[in-house]
N, C-alpha and C positions, 0 to 999 in steps of 0.2 A: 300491638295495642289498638292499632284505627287513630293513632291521632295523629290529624292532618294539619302539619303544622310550618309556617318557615321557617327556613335554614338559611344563616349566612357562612358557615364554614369556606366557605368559598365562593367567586362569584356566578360560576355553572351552578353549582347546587343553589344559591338561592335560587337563579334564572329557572330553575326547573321545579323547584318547591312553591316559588309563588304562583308560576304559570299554571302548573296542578291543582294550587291551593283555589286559586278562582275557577277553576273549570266543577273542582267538588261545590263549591258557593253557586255558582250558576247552576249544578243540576240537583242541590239540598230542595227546593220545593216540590220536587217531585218523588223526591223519595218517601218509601212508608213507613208509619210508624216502628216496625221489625227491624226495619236497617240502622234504626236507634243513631240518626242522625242529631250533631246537636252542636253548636255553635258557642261554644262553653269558653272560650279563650287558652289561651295557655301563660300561665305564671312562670318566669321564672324567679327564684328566691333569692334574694345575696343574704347570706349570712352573717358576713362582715362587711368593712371598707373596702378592702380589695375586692371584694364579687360586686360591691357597689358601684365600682368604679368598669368592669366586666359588662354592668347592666349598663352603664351608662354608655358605651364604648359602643356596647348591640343597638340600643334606643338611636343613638347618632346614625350608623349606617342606616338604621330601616328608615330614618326619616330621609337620609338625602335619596330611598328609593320610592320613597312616598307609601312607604306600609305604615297603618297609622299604629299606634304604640305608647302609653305611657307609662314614664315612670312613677314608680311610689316609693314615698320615704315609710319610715317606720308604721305610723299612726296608719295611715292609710293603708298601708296592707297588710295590721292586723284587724282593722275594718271590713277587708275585704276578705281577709280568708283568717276568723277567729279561734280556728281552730291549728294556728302554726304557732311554735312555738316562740314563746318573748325574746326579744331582744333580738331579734331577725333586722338588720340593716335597710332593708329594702325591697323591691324588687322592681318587675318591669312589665306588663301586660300587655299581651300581643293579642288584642280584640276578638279578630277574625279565626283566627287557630278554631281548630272544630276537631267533635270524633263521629266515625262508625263505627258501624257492625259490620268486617269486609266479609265476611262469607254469605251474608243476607243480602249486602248492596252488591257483590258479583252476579249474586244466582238474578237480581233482580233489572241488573245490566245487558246480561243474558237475555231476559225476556224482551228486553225493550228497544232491542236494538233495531235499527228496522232491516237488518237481516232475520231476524229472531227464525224465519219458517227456514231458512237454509245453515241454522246453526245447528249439527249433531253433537251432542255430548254425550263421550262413553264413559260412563261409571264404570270402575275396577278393572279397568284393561288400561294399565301403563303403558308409554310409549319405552322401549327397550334400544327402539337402533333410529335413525337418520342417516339416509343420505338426501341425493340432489333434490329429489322429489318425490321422495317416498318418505312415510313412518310407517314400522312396525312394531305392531302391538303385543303385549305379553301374553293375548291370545293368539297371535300366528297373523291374524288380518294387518293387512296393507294397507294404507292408504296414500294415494298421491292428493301432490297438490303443486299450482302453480306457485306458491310460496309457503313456508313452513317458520311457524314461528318459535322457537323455543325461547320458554317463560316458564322454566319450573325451580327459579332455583338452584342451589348446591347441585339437585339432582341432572342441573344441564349437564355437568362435568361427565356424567356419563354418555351422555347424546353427542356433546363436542366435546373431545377429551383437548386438553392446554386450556382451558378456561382458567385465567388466572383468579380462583375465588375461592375462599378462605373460609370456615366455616365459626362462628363467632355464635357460642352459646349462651341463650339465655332463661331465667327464670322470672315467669308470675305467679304472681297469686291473686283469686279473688274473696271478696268478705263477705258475708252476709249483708242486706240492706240497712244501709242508715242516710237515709236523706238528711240532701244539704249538710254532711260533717265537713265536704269541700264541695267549693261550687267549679272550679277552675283546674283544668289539669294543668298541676305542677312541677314545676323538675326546680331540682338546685341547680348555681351556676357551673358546679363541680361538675354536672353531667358532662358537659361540651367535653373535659377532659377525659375524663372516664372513655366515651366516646371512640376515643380514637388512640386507646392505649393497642400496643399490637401483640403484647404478652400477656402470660399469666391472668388474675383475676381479679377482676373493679368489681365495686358496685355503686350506685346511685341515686339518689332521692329522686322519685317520676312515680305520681299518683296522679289516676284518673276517675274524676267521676262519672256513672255508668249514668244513663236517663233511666236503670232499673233502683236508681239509689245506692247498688253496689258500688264499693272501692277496685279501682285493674292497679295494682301494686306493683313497681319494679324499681332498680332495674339492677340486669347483673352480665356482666361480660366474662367469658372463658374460650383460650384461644387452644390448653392444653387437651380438650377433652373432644370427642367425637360423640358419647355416650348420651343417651336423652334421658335416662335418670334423672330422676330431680335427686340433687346432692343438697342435705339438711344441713350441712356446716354455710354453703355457701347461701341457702335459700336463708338461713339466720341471718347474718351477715348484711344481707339486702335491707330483711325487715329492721332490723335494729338500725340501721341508716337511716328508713324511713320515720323509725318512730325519735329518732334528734329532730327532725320539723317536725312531727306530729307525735306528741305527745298521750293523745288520748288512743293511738294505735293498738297500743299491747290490747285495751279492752273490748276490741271487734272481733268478731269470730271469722276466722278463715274458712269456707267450705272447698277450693280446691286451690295447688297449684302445678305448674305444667311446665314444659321446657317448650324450644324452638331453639335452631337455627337459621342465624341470618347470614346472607352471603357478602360478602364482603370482596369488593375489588382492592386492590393495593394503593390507589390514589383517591379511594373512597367515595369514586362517582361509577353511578352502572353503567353497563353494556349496551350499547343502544344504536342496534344497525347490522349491517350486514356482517355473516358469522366470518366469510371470505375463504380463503383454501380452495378443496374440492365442491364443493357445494355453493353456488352465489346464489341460487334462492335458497337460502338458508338465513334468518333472522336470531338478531339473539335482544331479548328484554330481561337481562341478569344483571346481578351485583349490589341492587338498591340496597343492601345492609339493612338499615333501621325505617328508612324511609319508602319503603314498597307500598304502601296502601298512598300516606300521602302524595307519590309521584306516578300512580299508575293512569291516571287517565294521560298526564303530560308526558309521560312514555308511549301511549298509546298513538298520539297525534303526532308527537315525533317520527318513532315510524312509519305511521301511515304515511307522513308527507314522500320519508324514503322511496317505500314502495313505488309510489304513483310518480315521485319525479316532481312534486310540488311542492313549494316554498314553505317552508317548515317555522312552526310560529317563536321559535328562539332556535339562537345558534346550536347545530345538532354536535359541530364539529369536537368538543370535549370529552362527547360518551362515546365517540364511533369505537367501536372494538377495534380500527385496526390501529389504534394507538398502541395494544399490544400485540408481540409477538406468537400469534398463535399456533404457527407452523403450518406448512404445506400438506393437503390431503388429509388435513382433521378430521376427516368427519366420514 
């Protein structure tokens, strides 16, 4: 979905959601209008006392980390987002939270780097194999390299096979434009849970609005299926969740929805560091599940520090892959 947003699930994944979330805030003024950058906050809803007490519990950690955050009672957050349904307890506003456009602000990452003249991108030619220092491509071409990073995803499993990652499917939708129906992307507090079910199939309140006016609608988790079919019982399922907070939902128009997988590590933090086995120049940047776009640049810096040998600007020691057991001559 592009929303960059903190995480306290844990106290690595916040270290690495905040540390990303200021490095996207540090490079937002340079981004262009296309990469639909936009500093929108993220809501989250309590529905009742007990999620109210869920917000309050989030609100306390982010302040003894100094992320700033306020709560609202009833009045106030249906001031602030009039379009959720009555009698909603509360919620909790995480200021800073923002979204992209990640395929617009990649390509534009790309340009800007100041490698940008020694950066080659092959279009339509997969990487297929890995080893030490070599990739080959699904065209037959070679390439070495003094270090090799695989960053693709599920799809690493095939490049380093024992990758322990999961593959965790999901469904969106988007709507036709209606500005300002929400200013704020939202989630219930139920997400967290939802989140980190490891069966069968969740779904959960998370609407985002687009700087095109459009709604990014989710959310939905499935652990049984491999299949990228959009399935209509469970794409229902989603929306009818959504429309318990938004009520004015059923009357927007849908014009598309889509699936993904996201990958998913087993202790629910990514892979970040050397792949190890046969191959030590081998890197792996896998497993961020739901949070890929928010923690890629603070993946990025992570690694980097590895490579070079240099002090790395949050403990890296949490994500190192060889926390698992990958096996000898992986790769």
């Amino acid at each position: 979905m592009g929303h960059i947003v903190v995480m306290n699930d844990s106290p690595a994944e916040f270290a690495l959601s905040r540390y990303s979330r200021d490095l996207w805030l540090e490079l937002a003024p340079q981004l262009r209008p296309l990469d639909a950058f936009a500093r929108c906050g993220t809501l989250w809803v309590a529905a009742d006392d007990e999620e109210l007490e869920a917000a309050r519990a989030m609100h306390a950690a982010f302040a003894a980390q100094h992320v700033p955050a306020d709560m609202l009672d009833a009045r106030a957050l249906s001031d602030c987002e009039p379009s959720l349904a009555p009698g909603m307890a509360g919620g909790l506003l995480i200021e800073h939270d923002s979204i992209v456009y990640a395929p617009s602000a990649a390509q534009w990452l790309l340009a800007q780097s100041p490698a940008a003249g020694l950066i080659d991108v092959r279009l339509g030619a997969q990487a297929v194999c890995v080893d030490a220092h070599e990739v080959t491509l699904s065209t037959g071409e070679r390439i070495g390299g003094g270090h090799i990073v695989v960053a693709n995803g599920l799809q690493a499993c095939a490049l380093v096979p024992g990758l322990p990652l999961q593959p965790k499917k999901g469904h969106l939708l988007i709507t036709d434009r209606y500005p300002d129906f929400v200013r704020h992307q939202l989630l219930e507090l139920g997400y967290i849970k939802s989140a980190h079910h490891a069966t069968g199939t969740s779904v959960a309140f998370n609407v985002q609005p687009r700087p095109t006016g459009q709604l990014l609608i989710g959310s939905s988790r499935q652990f049984d299926t491999t299949d990228a079919a959009v399935e209509m019982p469970v794409l229902a399922r989603m929306l009818q969740r959504a429309a318990r907070y938004l009520p004015g939902l059923p009357a927007l128009d849908g014009l598309r929805a889509w699936t993904g997988f996201r990958a998913a590590s087993p202790d629910g933090l990514p892979l970040i560091g050397r792949a190890g086995g046969a191959a030590p120049a081998v890197w792996l940047a896998v497993g961020h599940e739901g949070l890929g776009v928010t923690t890629s640049l603070g993946t990025a810096q992570l690694l980097a520090a590895q490579i070079t040998q240099t002090a790395a600007p949050i403990d890296a020691e949490p994500f190192l892959p060889a926390r698992f057991e990958l096996g000898a001559g992986h790769v």
